[in-house]
C-alpha positions in Angstrom: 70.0 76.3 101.9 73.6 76.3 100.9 76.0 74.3 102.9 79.0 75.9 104.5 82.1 75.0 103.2 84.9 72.5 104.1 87.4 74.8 104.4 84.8 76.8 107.2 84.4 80.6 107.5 86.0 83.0 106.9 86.1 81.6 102.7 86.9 83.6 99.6 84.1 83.0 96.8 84.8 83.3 93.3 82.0 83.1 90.6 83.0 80.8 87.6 86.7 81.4 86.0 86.7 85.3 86.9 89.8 85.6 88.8 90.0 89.5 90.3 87.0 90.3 88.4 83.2 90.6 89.4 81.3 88.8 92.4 84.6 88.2 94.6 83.3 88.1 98.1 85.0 87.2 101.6 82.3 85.6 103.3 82.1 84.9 107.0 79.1 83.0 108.1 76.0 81.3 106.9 73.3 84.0 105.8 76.0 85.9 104.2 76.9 82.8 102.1 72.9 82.1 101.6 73.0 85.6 99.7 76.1 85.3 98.0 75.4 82.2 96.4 72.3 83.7 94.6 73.9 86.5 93.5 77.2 84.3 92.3 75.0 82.3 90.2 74.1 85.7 87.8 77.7 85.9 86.9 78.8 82.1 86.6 75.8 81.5 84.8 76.5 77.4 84.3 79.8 77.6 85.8 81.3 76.5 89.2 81.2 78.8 92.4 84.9 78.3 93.9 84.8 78.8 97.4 88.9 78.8 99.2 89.7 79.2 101.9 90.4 82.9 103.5 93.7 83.4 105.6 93.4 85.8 108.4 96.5 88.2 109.3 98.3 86.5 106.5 101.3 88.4 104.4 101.3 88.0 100.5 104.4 87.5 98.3 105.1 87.2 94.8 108.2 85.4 93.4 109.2 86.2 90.1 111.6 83.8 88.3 112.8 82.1 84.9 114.5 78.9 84.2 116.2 77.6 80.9 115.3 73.8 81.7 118.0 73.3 83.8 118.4 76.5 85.8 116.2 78.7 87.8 116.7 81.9 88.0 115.0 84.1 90.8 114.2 87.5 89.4 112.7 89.0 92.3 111.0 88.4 95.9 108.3 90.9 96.1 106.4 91.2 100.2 102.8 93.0 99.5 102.1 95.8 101.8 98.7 95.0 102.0 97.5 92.0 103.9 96.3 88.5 101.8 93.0 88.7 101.1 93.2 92.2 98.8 93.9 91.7 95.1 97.4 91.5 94.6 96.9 93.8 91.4 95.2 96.4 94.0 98.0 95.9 96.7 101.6 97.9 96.9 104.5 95.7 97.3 108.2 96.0 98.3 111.3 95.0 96.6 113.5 93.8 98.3 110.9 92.7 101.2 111.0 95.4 104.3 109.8 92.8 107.1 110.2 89.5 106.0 113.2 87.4 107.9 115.7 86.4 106.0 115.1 82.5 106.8 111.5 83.2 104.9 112.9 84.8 102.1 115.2 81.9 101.4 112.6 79.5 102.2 110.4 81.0 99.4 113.3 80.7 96.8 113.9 77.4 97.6 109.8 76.0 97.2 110.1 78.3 93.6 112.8 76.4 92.6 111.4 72.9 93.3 107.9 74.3 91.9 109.6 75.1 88.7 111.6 72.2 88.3 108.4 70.1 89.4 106.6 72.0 86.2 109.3 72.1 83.6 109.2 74.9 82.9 110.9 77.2 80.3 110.4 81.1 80.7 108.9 82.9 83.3 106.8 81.7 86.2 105.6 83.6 88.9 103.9 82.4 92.6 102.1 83.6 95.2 102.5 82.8 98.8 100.5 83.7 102.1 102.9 84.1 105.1 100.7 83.0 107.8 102.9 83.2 111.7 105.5 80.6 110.9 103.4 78.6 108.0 103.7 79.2 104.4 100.8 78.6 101.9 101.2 78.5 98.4 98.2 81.0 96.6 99.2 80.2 93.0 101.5 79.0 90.6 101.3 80.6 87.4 104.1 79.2 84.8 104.1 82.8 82.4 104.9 86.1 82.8 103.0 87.9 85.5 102.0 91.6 85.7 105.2 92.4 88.0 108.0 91.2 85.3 108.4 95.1 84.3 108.5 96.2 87.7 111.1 93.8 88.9 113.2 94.4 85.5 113.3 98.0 86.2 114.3 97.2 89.8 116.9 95.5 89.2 118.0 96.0 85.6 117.4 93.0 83.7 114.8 92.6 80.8 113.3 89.5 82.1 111.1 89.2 79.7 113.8 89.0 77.1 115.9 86.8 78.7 112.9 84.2 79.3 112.0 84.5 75.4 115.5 83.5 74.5 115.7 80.7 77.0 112.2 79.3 74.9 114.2 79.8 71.5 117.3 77.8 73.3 119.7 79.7 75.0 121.0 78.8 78.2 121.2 81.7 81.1 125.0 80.7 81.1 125.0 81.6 77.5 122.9 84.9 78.2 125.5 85.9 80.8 122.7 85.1 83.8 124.3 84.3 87.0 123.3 84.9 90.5 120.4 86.8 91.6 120.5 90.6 91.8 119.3 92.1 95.3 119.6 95.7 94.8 121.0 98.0 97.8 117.9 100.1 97.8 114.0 99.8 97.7 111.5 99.6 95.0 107.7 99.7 95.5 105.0 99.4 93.2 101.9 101.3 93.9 98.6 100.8 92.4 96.6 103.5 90.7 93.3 103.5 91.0 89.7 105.9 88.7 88.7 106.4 91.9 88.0 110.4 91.6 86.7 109.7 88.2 83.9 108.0 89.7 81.4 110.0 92.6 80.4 107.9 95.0 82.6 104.5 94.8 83.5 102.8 97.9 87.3 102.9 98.0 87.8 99.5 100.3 89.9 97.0 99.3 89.2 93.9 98.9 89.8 90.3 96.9 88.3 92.0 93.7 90.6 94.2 91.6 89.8 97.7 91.0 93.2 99.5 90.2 93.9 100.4 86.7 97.3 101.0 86.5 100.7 100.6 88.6 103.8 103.3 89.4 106.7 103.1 91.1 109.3 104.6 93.2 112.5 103.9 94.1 114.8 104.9 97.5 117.5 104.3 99.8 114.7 103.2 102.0 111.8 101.6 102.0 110.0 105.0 103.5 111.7 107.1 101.0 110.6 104.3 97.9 106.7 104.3 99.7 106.6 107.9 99.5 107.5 108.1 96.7 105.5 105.9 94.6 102.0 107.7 96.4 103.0 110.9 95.1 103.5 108.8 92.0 99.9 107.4 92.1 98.8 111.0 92.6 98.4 110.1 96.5 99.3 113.5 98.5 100.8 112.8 102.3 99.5 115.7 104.4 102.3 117.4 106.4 102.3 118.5 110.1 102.1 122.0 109.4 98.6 121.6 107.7 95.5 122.7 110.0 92.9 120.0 110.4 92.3 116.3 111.9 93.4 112.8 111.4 90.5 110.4 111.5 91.2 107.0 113.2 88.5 104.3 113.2 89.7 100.4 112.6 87.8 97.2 113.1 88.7 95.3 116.1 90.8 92.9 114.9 93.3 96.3 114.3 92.7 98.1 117.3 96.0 96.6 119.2 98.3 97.5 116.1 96.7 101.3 116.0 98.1 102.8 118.5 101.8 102.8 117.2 100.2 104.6 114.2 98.5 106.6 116.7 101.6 107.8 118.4 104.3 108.8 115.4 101.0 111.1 113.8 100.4 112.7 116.7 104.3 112.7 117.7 105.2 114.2 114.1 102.1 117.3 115.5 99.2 115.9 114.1 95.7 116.3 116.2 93.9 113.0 116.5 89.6 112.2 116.2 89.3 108.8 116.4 85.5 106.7 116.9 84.5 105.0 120.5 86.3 101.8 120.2 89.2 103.3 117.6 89.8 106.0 120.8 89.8 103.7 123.8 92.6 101.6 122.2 94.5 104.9 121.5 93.7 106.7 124.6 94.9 103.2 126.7 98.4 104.0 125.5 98.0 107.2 126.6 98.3 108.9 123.5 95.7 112.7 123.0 92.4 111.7 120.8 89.4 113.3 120.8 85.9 111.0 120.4 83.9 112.1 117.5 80.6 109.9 116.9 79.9 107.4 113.8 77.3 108.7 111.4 74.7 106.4 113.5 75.6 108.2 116.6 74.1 111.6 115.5 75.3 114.7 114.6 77.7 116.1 114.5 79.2 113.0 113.4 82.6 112.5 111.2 81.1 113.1 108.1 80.2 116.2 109.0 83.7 117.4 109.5 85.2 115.8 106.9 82.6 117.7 104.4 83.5 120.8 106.6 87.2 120.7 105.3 88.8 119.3 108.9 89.8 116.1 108.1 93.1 115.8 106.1 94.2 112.6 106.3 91.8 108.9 107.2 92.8 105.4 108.3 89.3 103.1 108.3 89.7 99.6 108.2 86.3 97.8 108.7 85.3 94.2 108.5 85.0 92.5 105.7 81.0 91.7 106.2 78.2 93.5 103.7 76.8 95.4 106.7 79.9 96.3 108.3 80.8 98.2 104.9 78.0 100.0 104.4 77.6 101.5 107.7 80.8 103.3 106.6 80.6 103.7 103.4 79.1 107.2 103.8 82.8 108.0 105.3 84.9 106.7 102.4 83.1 108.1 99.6 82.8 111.6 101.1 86.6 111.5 102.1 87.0 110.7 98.3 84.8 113.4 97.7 86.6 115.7 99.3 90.0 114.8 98.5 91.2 113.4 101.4 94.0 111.0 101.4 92.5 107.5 103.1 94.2 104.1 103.7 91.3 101.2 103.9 94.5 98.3 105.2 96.7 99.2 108.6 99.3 97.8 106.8 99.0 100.6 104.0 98.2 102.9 106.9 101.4 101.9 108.6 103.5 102.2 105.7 102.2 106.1 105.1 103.1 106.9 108.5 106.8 105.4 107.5 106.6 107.9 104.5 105.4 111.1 106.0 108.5 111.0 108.6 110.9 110.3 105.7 109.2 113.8 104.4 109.3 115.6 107.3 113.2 114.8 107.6 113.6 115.8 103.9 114.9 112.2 103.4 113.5 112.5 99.3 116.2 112.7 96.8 115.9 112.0 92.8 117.8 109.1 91.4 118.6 108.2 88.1 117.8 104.1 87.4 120.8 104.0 85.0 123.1 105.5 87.8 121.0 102.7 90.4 121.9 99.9 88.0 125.2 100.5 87.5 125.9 99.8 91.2 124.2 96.3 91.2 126.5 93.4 91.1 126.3 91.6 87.9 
């Protein structure tokens, strides 16, 4: 029998040194880890099972910065729109951060700076923190370059990765012209991309192991006009109000109190609400119109039935992360994806959508130019 962890449930198992790849679990109590550790053991083979610890509720952050040996540099704070626990390569994130307090911001700068002068280090480094209430928690420290130096170099107009090269030949930021960070005046967020419609049949939940392929972005005056944006960039279509059909609602419980304000700006923008049992009696407790439609082990006619009818155009279904919890709705996932419906698997993702369609319906989307963007950042 395998013995629960220190850390105790919920814990985030990884199998060997496979970081974002195969056999990432979130496991959350003692049969589940049973099973997981006879399945981890086929793709470790003779190395280590990590099990860490899994932060509930918890926001992610990346910190980009560089340092010459004697000065750090911070190149970009980066707030995820999905919550911790999904792959940061799988989850959207924000530059500047939209929510984060400004006290939290500055307290991340200041822990990157001491990290990096604690390291040494020369070039790029990157971290990852987990906002949890009023604690921070430090995911990982990675001195190199990190898959969002082209995204925050676009952002905010400087080739970070050239400037960290020539710090490692020598040159000093002062030499290099680098003084204080740039904070642009607008938003930047990068999106993931995901095969999903290339492959029939694949659940489209997100979780701790990556399944995106590629990244876009999109850039606006707000952080709804940037989120828009970079979905229609990731070939993500927001339905509008005008379009017939329903909006499916069904979240695990631990999202049922923040569903409602979702709830109420769809159906205030004209969109007609279906929403499962539990999903429906937090909505309906606000008082906002839903009407019950049954889960696929409720009988017919059940949700998938009119989602392969054409009704539904647009899905939020957050679930729990447990095996069986997943598969009971998996059946609704893969035929929205069948089907071409646009779903959000997070409420935070869901949330940020909702932000996104209301920039649309106000015909708040305009084209910028980067060049024109950079030229109004304070060097």
């Amino acid at each position: 029998m395998a013995p629960a962890p220190e850390s105790g449930y919920p814990f985030v198992g990884t199998p060997g040194y496979v970081p974002g790849g195969p056999g990432l679990e979130i496991v959350h109590e003692q049969k589940d880890l049973e099973r997981y550790m006879k399945e981890a053991v086929k793709v470790s083979n003779d190395s280590p099972v990590l099990l860490d610890r899994f932060l509930n509720d918890a926001i992610e952050v990346d910190v980009d910065c560089l340092s010459d040996g004697k000065r750090v540099f911070i190149g970009g704070v980066m707030e995820h729109i999905e919550q911790a626990g999904v792959h940061s390569g799988d989850s959207a994130c924000s530059l500047p951060p939209y929510s984060l307090p400004d006290a939290v911001v500055t307290e991340l700068k200041r822990q990157t700076e001491i990290m990096s002068r604690a390291l040494h280090v020369v070039g790029l480094m990157n971290v990852q923190f987990a906002i949890q209430g009023q604690t921070v928690f430090v995911l990982e420290v990675n001195p190199r370059a990190s898959r969002t130096v082209p995204f925050v170099s676009k952002a905010t107009g400087l080739p970070l990765a050239k400037i960290a090269a020539r710090a490692m030949l020598g040159k000093s930021l002062d030499e290099q012209n680098i003084r204080g960070e740039i904070v642009p005046p607008y938003f930047s967020v990068k999106e993931a991309v995901f095969p999903f419609v290339k492959f029939p049949g694949v659940d489209t939940i997100l979780g701790p192991e990556m399944k995106s392929t590629g990244e876009v972005m999109g850039v606006g005056k707000s952080f709804a006009e940037a989120f828009v944006k970079s979905q229609l960039g990731a070939g993500v279509r927001l339905p509008e109000p005008a379009q017939t059909g329903y909006v499916f609602l069904s979240v695990k419980n631990a999202d049922k109190p923040g569903i409602a304000p979702v709830a109420r700006s769809l159906h205030q923008m004209g969109f007609r609400l279906v929403a499962t049992r539990g999903t429906a009696a937090a909505i309906l407790a606000e008082e906002i119109p839903v009407t019950i439609v049954n889960k696929v082990t409720e009988g017919r006619p059940h949700v998938v039935d009119l989602i392969k009818n054409g009704e539904i155009v647009f899905m939020v279904n957050t679930v729990e992360e447990r095996r069986n919890a997943m598969a009971d709705s998996r059946s609704i996932r893969t035929t929205g994806l069948a089907q071409r419906v646009t779903t959000y698997t997070t409420l935070a993702g869901a949330r940020a959508a909702v932000e996104g369609m209301k920039a649309m319906a106000e015909a708040r989307l305009d084209v910028y130019d980067l060049q024109s963007m950079h030229k109004d950042l304070a060097q």
